[in-house]
C-alpha positions as CSV (number, residue, x, y, z in Angstrom):
1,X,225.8,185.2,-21.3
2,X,224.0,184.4,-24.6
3,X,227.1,183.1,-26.0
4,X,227.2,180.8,-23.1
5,X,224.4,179.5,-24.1
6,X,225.0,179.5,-27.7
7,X,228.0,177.5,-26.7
8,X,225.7,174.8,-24.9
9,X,224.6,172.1,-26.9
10,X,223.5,168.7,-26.5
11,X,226.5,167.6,-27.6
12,X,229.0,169.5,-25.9
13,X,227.2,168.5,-22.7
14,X,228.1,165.1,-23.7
15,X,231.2,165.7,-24.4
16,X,231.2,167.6,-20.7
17,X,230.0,164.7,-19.2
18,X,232.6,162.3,-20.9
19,X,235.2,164.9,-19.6
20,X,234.3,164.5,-16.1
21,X,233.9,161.1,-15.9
22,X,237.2,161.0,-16.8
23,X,238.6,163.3,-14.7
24,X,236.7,161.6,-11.8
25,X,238.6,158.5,-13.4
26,X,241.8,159.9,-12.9
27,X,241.4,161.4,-10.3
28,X,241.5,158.3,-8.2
29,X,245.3,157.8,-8.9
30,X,245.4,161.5,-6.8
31,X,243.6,160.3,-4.0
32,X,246.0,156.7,-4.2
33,X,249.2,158.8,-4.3
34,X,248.2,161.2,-1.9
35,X,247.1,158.8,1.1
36,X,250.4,156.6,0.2
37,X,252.5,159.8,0.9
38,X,250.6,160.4,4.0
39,X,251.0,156.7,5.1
40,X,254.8,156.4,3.8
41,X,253.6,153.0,2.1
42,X,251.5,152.0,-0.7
43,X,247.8,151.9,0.4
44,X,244.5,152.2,-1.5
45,X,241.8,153.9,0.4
46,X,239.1,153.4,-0.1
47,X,237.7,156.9,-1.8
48,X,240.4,155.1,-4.7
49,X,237.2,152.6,-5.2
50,X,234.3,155.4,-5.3
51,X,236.3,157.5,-7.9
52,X,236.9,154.5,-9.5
53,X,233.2,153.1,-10.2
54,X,231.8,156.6,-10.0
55,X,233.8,157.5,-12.5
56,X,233.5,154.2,-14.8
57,X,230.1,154.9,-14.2
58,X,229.7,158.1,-15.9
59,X,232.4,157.0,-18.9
60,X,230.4,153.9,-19.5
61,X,227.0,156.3,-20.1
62,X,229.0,158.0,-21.9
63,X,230.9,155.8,-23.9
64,X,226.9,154.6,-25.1
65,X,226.0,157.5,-25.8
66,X,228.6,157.6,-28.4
67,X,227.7,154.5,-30.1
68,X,228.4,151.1,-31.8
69,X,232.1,152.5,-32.5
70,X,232.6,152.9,-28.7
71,X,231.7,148.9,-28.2
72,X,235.8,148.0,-26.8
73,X,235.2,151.2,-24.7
74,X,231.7,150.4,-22.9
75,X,233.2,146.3,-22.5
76,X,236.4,147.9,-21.2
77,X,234.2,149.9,-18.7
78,X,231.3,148.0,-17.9
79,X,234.2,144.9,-17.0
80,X,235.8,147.2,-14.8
81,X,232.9,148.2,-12.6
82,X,232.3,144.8,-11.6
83,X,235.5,144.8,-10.3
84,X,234.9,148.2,-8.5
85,X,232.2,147.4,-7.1
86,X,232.9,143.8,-5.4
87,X,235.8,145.5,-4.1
88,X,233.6,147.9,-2.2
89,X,231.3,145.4,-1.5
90,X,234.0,143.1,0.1
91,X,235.7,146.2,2.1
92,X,232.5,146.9,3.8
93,X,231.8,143.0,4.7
94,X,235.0,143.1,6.3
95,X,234.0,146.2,8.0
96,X,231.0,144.3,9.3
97,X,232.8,141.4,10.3
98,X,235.1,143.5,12.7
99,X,232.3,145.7,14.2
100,X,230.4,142.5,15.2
101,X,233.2,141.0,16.5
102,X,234.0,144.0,19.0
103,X,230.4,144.2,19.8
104,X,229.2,140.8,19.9
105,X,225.3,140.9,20.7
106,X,223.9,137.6,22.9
């Protein structure tokens, strides 16, 4: 257990973290190919947008962490949750939209 431990620096909890943002990165092309198989057509659901800026999210902290060398990195990143995130945004408006429009109140 001590090596463990031993074995657990700052740094390699760093690089831990950069690991799993990645893998949460990726992991979104999973969750994309999986639902399209289920679905028999191309579709992105919308866990593809959650992976996506959750895992931007933590490679962008990240990707500071590391430093001025990392500066394309945390652009490329930072860029990309904006786009993430208005996707989300614009999926539940429409969501909205539809709900009031089968429940109309007044």
């Amino acid at each position: 257990m001590s090596y463990l431990f031993g074995w657990l620096t700052t740094e390699h909890i760093w690089l831990l973290i950069g690991f799993a943002g990645q893998g949460l990165f990726a992991s979104r092309f999973l969750v994309q190919w999986f639902k399209s198989e289920i679905e028999g057509r191309s579709v992105i659901p919308v866990a593809f947008w959650y992976f996506s800026l959750v895992g931007g999210v933590i490679t962008l902290v990240y990707a500071i962490h590391v430093g001025k060398d990392a500066a394309p990195f945390i652009a490329g990143q930072a860029g990309g949750l904006v786009v993430y995130a208005r996707n989300l945004y614009l999926i539940f408006r429409e969501r909205a939209a539809l709900a009031q429009a089968a429940h109309p109140q007044g």
